[in-house]
N, C-alpha and C positions, 0 to 999 in steps of 0.2 A: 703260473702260480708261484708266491717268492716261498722260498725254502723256510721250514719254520727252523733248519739248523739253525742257517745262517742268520736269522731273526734272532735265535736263542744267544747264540754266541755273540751277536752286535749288541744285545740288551741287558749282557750280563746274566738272562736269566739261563739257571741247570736244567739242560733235559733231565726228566726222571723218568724211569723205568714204570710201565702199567701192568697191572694185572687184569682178565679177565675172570671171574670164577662164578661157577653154580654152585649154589645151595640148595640143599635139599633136606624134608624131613624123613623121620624114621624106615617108611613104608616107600619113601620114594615117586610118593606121587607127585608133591607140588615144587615147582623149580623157583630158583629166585638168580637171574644174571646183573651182576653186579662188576665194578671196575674199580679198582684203588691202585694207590702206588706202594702201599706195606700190606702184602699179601699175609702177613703172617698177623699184624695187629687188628684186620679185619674179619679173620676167622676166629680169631680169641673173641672179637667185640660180640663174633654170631653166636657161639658156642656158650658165652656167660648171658646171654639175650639183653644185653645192652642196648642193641639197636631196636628203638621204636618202630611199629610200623606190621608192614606184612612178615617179614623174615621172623620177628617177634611172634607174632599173633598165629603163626602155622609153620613154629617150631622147625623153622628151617637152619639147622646145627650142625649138619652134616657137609664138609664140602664132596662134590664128586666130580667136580670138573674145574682146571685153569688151565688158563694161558696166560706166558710170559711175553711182553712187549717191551720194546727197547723205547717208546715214547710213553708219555699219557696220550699225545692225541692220537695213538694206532691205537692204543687198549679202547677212546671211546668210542673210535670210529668203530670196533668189533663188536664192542657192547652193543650199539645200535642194531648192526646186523643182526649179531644173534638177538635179540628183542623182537624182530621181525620175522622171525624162522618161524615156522610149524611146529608144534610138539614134537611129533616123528622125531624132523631133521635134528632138533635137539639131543633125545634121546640118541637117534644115530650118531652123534657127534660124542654125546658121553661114553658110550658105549664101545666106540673104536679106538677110546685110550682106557677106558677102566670097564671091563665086559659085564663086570659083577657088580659095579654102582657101587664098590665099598665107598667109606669115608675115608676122604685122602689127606684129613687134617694132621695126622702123625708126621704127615712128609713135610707139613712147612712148620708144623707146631714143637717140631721132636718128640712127640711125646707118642704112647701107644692109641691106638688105634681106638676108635669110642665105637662102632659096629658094636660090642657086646650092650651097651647101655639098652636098657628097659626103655622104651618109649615114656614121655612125661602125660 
């Protein structure tokens, strides 16, 4: 398989950095796994409901889970996986870096924590 480095660097184009992250709504039940490379522009876009669609439609605003990736294509190749996970293994996966399922949009956003908002 040829290196996608050495592809990137022979064609000029920059590796960028991926993100993996879940969303979630208020209660926690419905997940949304998603992959960007501005973690912090894609939680703002969830958070003001910019994004059309499911994340939209069931108020998924809350982040509770990412990962950082040193490519895009290691972030999509995870997104895939996780997409194919069990709920379970999901939640076991959320839950062995944040036990309590807060929103961890403060950490990329700066800003304070949104757990206290009222569900909409």
């Amino acid at each position: 398989m040829p290196s996608l480095v050495g592809h990137a660097l022979t064609t000029g184009c920059i590796m960028k950095r991926g993100y993996v992250y879940i969303m979630s709504n208020y209660k926690r039940t419905t997940f949304y796994i998603g992959v960007t490379n501005s973690l912090e522009r894609r939680v703002f876009e969830h958070k003001q409901g910019l994004i059309p669609g499911f994340t939209q439609r069931y108020r998924l605003k809350y982040l509770v889970y990412y990962e950082v990736h040193d490519s895009m294509y290691r972030a999509i190749a995870r997104e895939k996986q996780l997409k194919n996970w069990h709920r379970e293994w999901k939640l076991n996966l959320i839950k062995s870096v944040n036990p309590e399922m807060k929103d961890l949009s403060a950490d990329v956003l700066g800003e304070e924590s949104t757990d206290a908002e009222t569900p909409e």
